[in-house]
C-alpha positions as CSV (number, residue, x, y, z in Angstrom):
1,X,26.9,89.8,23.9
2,X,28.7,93.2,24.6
3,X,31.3,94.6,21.8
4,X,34.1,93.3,24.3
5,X,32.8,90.0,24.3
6,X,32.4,89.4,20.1
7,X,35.6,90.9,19.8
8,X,37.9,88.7,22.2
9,X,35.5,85.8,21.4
10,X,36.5,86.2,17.7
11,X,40.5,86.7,18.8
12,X,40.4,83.8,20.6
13,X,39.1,81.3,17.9
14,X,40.9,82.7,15.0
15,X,44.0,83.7,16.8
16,X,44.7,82.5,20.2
17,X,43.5,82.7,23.4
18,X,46.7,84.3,24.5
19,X,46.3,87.3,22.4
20,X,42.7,87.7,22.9
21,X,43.8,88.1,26.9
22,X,46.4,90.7,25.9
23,X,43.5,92.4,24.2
24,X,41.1,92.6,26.3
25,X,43.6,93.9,28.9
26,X,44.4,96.6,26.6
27,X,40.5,97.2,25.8
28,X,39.6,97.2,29.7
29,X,42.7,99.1,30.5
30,X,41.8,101.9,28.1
31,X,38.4,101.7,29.1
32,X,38.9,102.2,32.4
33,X,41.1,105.6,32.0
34,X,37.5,106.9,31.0
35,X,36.7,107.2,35.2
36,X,39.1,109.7,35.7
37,X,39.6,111.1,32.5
38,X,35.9,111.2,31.1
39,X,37.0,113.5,28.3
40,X,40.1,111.8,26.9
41,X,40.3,111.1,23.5
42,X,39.0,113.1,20.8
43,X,35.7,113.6,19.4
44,X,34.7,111.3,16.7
45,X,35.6,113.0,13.1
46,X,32.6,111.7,11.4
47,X,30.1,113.5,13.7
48,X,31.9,116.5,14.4
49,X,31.7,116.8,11.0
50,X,28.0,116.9,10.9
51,X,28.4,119.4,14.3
52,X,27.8,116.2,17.2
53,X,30.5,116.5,19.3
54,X,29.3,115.0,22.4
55,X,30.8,111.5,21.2
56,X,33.9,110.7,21.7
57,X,36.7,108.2,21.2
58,X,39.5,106.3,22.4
59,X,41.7,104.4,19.4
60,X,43.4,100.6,20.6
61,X,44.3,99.7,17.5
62,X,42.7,98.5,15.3
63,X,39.6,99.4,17.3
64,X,37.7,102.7,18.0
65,X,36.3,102.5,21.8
66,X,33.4,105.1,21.1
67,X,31.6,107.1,24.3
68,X,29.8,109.8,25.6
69,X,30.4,111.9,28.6
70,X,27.1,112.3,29.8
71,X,27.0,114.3,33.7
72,X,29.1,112.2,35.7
73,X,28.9,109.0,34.0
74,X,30.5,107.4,31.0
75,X,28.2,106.0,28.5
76,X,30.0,103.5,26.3
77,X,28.7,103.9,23.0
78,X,30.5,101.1,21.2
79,X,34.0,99.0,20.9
80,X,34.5,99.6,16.8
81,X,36.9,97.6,14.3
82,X,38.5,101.2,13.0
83,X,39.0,99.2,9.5
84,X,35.4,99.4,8.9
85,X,33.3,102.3,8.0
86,X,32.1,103.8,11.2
87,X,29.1,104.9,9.2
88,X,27.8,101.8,8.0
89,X,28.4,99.9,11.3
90,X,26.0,102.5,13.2
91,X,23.5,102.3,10.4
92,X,23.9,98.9,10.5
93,X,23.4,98.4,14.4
94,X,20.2,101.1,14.0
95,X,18.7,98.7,11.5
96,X,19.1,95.7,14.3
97,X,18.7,96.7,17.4
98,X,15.8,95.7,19.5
C-alpha cells in the first residue's frame, strides 16, 4: 500500500469516509500541481540542513507530500504525517523496506 492509500484508509475508519474523500482530493490535488510546477514547494529543512537540497516538499496539513525533481519527472518520495519526526520516519522506512 502507497502512503495515499494508509493515510485515507486510516481517515476513513477512524473518521469518516466523507473526510477521508475530502482528503484525498486535497492530497491528489496538491500532487498533481507537481506536473507543471515540478519545483514548488520548498526544500525540506532537515536535509538542506545537512546540504541535500534536491528533496522537496509540498505541506497539506497535517501532512508533508515529500519529492524529488529528477529530469523531467517527479519522483514522489513520500506522503508524511508533519506531526512526526521526519527523521525517525525515514530511518524507520530504511530499516523496513524490502
Amino acid at each position: 500500500m502507497t502512503d495515499l492509500d494508509l493515510i485515507i484508509d486510516y481517515v476513513a475508519h477512524h473518521s469518516s469516509p466523507a473526510r477521508a474523500a475530502d482528503l484525498y482530493e486535497k492530497l491528489h490535488s496538491a500532487i498533481d500541481t507537481l506536473c507543471t510546477l515540478p519545483l514548488r514547494g520548498r526544500v525540506v529543512p532537515e536535509l538542506g540542513l545537512l546540504g541535500i537540497r534536491e528533496f522537496r516538499e509540498l505541506i497539506q496539513r497535517p501532512y508533508r507530500i515529500v519529492f524529488r525533481p529528477h529530469q523531467h519527472n517527479i519522483v514522489l518520495v513520500g506522503i508524511l504525517d508533519a506531526r512526526r519526526d521526519l527523521e525517525s520516519l525515514l530511518v524507520d522506512r530504511a530499516l523496513h523496506s524490502p
